[in-house]
MIDOSE-1310 file (N, C-alpha, C; in nm, 2 decimals, decimal comma, always signed):
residues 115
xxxx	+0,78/-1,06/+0,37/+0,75/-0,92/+0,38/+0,68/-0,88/+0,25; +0,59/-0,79/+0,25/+0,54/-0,75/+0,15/+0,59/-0,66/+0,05; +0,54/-0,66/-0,06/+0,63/-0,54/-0,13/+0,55/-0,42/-0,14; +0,61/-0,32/-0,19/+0,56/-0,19/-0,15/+0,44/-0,18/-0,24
xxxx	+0,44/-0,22/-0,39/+0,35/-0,18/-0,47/+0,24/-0,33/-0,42; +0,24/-0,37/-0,33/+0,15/-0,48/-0,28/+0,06/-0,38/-0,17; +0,15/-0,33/-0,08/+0,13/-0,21/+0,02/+0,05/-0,12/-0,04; +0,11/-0,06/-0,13/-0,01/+0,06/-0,16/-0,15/+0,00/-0,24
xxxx	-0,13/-0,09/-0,30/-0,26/-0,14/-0,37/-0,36/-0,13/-0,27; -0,32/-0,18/-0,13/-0,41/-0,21/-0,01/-0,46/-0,07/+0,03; -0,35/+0,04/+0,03/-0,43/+0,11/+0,06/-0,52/+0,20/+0,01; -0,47/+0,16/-0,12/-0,62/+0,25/-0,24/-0,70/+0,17/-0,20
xxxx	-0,73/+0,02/-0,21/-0,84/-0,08/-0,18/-0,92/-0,01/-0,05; -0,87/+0,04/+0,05/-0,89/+0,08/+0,19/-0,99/+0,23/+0,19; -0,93/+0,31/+0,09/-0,99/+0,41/+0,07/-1,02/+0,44/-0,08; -1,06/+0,33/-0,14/-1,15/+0,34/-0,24/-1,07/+0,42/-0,36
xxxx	-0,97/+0,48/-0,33/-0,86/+0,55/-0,47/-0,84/+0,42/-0,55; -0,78/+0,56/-0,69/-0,70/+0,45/-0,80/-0,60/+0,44/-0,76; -0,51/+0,38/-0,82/-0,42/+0,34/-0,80/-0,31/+0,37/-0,91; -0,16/+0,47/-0,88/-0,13/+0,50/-1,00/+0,04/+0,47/-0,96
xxxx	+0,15/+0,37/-0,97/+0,26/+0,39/-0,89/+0,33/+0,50/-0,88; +0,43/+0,54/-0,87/+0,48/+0,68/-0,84/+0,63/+0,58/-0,86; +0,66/+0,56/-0,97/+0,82/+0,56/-1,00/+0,93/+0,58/-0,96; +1,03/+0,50/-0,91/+1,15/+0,55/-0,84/+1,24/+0,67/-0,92
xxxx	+1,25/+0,62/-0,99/+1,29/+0,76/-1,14/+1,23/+0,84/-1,17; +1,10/+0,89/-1,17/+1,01/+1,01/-1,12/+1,07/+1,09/-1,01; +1,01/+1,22/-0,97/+1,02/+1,30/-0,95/+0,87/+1,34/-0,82; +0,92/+1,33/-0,69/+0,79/+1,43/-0,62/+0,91/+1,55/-0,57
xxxx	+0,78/+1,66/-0,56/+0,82/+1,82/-0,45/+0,84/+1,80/-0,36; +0,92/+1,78/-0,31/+0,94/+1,78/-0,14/+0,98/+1,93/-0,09; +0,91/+1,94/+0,03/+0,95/+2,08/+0,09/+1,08/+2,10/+0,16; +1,16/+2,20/+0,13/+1,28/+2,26/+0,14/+1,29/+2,19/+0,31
xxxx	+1,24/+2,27/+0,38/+1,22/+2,23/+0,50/+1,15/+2,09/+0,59; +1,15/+2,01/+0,48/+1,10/+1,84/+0,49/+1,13/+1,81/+0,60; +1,08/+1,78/+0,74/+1,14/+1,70/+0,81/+1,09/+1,56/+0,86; +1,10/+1,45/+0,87/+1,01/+1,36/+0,90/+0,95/+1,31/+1,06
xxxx	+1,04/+1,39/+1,13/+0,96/+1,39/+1,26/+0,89/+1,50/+1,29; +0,86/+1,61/+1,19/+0,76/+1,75/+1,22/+0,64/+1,69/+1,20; +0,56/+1,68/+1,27/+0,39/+1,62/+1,21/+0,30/+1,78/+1,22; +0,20/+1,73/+1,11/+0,18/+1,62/+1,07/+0,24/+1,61/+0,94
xxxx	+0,27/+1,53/+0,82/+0,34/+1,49/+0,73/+0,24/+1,47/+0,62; +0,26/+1,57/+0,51/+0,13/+1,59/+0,44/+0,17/+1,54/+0,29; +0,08/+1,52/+0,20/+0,07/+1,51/+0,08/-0,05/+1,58/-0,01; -0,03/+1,59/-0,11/-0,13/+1,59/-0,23/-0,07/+1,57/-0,36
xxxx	-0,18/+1,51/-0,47/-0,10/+1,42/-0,60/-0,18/+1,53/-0,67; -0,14/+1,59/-0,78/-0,20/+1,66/-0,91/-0,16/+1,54/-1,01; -0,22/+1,59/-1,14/-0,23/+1,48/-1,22/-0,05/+1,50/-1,26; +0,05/+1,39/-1,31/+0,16/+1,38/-1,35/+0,17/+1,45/-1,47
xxxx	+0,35/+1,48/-1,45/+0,34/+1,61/-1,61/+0,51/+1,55/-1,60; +0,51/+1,52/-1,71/+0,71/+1,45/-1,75/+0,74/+1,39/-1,65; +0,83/+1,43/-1,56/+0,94/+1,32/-1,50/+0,90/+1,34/-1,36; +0,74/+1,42/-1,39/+0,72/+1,42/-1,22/+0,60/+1,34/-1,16
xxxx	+0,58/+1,26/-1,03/+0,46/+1,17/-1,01/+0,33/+1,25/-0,96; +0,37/+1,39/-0,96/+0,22/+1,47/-0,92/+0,25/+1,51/-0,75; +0,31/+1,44/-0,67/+0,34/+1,43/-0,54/+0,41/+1,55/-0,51; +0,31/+1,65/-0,44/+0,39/+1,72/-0,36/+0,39/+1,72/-0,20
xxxx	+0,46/+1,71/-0,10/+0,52/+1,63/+0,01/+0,56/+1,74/+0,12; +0,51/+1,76/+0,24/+0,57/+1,86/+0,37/+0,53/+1,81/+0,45; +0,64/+1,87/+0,58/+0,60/+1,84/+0,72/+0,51/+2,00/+0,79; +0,41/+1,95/+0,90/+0,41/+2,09/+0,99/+0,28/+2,09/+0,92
xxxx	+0,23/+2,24/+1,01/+0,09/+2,30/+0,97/+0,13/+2,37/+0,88; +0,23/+2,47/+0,85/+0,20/+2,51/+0,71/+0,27/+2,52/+0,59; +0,15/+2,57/+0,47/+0,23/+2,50/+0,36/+0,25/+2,64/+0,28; +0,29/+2,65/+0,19/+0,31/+2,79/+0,14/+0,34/+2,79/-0,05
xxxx	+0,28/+2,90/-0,08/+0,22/+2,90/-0,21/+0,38/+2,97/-0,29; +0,49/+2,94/-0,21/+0,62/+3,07/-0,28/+0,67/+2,93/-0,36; +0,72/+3,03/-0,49/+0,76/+2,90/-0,57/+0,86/+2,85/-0,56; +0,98/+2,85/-0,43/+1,06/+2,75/-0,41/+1,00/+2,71/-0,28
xxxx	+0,91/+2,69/-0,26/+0,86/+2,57/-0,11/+0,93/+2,44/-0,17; +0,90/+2,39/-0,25/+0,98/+2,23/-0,31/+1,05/+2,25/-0,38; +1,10/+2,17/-0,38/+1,23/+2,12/-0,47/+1,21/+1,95/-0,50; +1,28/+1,94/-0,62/+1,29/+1,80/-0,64/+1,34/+1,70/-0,64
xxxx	+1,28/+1,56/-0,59/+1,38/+1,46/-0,49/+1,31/+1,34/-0,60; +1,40/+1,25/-0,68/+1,36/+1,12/-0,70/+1,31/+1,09/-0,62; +1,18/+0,96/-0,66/+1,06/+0,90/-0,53/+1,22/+0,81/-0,48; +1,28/+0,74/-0,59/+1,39/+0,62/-0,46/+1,45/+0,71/-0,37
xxxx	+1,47/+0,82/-0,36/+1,52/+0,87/-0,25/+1,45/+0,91/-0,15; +1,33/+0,94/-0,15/+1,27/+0,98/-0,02/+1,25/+0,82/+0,06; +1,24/+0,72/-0,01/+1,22/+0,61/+0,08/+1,34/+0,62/+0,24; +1,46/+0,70/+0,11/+1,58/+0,69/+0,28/+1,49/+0,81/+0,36
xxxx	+1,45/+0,90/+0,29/+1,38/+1,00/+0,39/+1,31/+1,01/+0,49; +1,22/+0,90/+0,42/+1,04/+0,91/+0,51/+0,98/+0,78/+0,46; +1,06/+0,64/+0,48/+0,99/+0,52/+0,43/+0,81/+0,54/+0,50; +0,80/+0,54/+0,59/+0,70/+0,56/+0,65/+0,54/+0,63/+0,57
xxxx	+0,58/+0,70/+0,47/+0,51/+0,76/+0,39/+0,49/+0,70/+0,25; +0,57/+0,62/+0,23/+0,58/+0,57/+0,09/+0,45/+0,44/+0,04; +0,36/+0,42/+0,16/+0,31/+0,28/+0,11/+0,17/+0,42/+0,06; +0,16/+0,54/+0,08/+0,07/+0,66/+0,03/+0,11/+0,69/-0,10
xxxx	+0,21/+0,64/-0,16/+0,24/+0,69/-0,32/+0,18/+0,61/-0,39; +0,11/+0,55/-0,43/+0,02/+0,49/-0,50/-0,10/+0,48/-0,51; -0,15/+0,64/-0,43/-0,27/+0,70/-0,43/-0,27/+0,75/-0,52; -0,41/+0,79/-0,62/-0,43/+0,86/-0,80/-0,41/+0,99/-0,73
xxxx	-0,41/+1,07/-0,86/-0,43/+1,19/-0,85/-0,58/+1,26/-0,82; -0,56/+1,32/-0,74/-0,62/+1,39/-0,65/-0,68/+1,39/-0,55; -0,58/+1,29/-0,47/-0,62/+1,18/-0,37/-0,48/+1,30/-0,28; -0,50/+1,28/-0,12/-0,44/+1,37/-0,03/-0,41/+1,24/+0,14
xxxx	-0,32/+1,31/+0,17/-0,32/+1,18/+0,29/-0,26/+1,34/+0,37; -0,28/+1,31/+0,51/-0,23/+1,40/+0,60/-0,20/+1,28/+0,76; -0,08/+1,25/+0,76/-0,05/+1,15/+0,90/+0,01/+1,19/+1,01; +0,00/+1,12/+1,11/+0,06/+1,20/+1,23/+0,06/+1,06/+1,33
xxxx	+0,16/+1,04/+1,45/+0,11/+0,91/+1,50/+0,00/+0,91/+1,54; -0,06/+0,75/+1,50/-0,15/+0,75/+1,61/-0,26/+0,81/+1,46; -0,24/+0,90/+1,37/-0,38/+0,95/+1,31/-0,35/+0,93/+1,18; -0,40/+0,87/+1,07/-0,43/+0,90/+0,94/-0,56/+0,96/+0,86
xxxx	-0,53/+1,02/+0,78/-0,65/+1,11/+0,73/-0,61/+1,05/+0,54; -0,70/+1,05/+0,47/-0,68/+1,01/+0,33/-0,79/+1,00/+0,26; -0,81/+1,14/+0,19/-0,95/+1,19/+0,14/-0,89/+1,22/+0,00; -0,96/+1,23/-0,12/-1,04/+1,28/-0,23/-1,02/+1,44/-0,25
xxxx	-0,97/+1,51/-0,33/-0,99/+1,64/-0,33/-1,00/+1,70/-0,50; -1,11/+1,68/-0,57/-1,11/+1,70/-0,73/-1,06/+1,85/-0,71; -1,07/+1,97/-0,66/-0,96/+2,05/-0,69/-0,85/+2,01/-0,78; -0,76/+1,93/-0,64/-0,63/+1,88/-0,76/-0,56/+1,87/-0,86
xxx	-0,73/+1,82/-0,96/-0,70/+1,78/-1,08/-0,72/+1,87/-1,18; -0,71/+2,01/-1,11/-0,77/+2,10/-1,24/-0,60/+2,24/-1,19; -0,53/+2,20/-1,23/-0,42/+2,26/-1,23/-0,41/+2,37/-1,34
């Protein structure tokens, strides 16, 4: 079996991103309302600041600008949450994935990086 930071290398390779790992001891936003069977199952990475990988994380069409939408989950624990998403943490900053079965989407968005 492969290992995870093998997994995501491939998929920056796939869609041409850097590649930056996302720490199990780090920190992404996950939304209060997370669930991993709501699709579609979204991401976006800002550039990292302290103890956090930039990853902010929801299920569903929408996302919302109130400042408790996320809260904070060590990356080792979302693996129990949503392994399924995790081989996408190794996309750089301001790199976006949006999945659903059956569909992946994983584009580029320099917005991002201007926080």
């Amino acid at each position: 079996m492969q290992s995870l930071l093998n997994v995501q290398h491939q998929v920056c390779h796939k869609f041409g991103a850097s590649f930056l790992p996302a720490d199990g001891w780090l920190k992404v936003g996950l939304s209060k309302n997370f669930d991993p069977k709501q699709f579609p199952l979204n991401g976006l990475r800002h550039p990292p600041e302290g103890d956090t990988t930039g990853w902010y994380i929801w299920s569903g069409e929408e996302f919302s600008d109130e400042e408790d939408f996320f809260e904070p989950l060590h990356t080792a624990h979302l693996v129990e949450r949503c392994p399924e998403i995790m081989k996408y943490l190794g996309l750089g900053p301001g790199w976006r994935f949006l999945v659903a079965p059956g569909y992946e989407d994983v584009w580029f968005d320099a917005n991002l990086l201007n926080i």
